[in-house]
N, C-alpha and C positions, 0 to 999 in steps of 0.2 A: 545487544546480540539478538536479540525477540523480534524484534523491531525487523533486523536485517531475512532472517531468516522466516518472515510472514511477508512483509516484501517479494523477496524471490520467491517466495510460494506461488503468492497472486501474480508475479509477472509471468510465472512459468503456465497458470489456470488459463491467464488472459492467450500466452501463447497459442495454448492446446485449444481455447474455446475459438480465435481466429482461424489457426489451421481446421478447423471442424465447423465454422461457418462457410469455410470457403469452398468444403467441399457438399455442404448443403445445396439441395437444389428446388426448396421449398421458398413461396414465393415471399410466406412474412417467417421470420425468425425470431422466436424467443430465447431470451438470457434462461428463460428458467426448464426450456426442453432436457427432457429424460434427466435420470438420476445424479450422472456424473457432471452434466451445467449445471444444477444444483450444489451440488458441495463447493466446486468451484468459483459460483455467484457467491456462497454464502462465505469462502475463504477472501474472497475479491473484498465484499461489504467489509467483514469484522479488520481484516488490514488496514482498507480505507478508515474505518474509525478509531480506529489507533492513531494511523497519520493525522487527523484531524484533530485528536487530543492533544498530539503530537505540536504540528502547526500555533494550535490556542497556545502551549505551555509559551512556545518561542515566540509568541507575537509577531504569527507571522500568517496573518488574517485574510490575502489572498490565495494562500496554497490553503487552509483551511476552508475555504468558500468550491475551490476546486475539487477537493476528496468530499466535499459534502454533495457534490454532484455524482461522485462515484458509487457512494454509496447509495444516494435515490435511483441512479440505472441497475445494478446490482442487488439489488435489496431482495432478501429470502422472500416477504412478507405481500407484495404488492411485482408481480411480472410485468417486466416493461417488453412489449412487442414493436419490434423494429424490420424495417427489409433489410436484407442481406448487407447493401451497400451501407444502409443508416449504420449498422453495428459491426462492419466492419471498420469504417472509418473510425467511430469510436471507442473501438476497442484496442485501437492502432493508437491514439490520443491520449485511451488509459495506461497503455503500457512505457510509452513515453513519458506521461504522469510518475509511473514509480519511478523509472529509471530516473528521472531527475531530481526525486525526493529525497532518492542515496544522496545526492550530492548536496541539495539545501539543507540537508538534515544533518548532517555529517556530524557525528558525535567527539569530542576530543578528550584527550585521555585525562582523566584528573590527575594532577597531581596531588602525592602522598605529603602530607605535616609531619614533620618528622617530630616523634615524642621528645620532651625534655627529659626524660627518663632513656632514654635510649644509650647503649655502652658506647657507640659510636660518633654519638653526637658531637658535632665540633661548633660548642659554646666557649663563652665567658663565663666565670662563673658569676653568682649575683654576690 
């Protein structure tokens, strides 16, 4: 459930940061300009490395290698400056990113063991 709703966080950040790159009209663009791209890089980062954790647990070492790139353009710690076009196309790539990880990731529901103590159980008995 964390997972889903850190996801839609960062895809709705990546949104808002697209629609507010595009209406930039500065000739380079940084991920990390004024306050609010800030939270938003740093909500983008800590998701992407969840997903990543995510990726390694499932052995699934190409989407891992991909969120590790998300997190190096994102990253609070080091600003990456890009032109308008360089970050928009990639932030158009990142968000396609989540939106596909709902689906590679896709959690299923466990099934419950039902106790051998249970009133309802329909055993043999030993």
């Amino acid at each position: 459930m964390l997972m889903k709703v850190m996801k839609s966080v960062s895809i709705a950040g990546l949104l808002l940061s697209f629609s507010w790159s595009l209406a930039a009209s500065h000739e380079t663009w940084s991920v990390q300009v004024g306050g609010y791209l800030e939270l938003l890089a740093i909500a983008v980062c800590v998701t992407a490395i969840m997903v990543v954790a995510q990726a390694v647990l499932a052995h699934k070492y190409f989407w891992a290698a991909g969120f590790v790139a998300v997190v190096l353009l994102f990253n609070p710690f080091v600003p990456v400056t890009l032109s308008p076009r360089t970050f928009l196309w990639l932030d158009s790539v990142c968000i396609l990113m989540f939106l596909a990880s709902f689906v590679a990731f896709r959690t299923r529901p466990m099934v419950s063991i039902s106790s051998i103590t249970h009133r309802t159980a329909v055993s043999e008995p030993l």
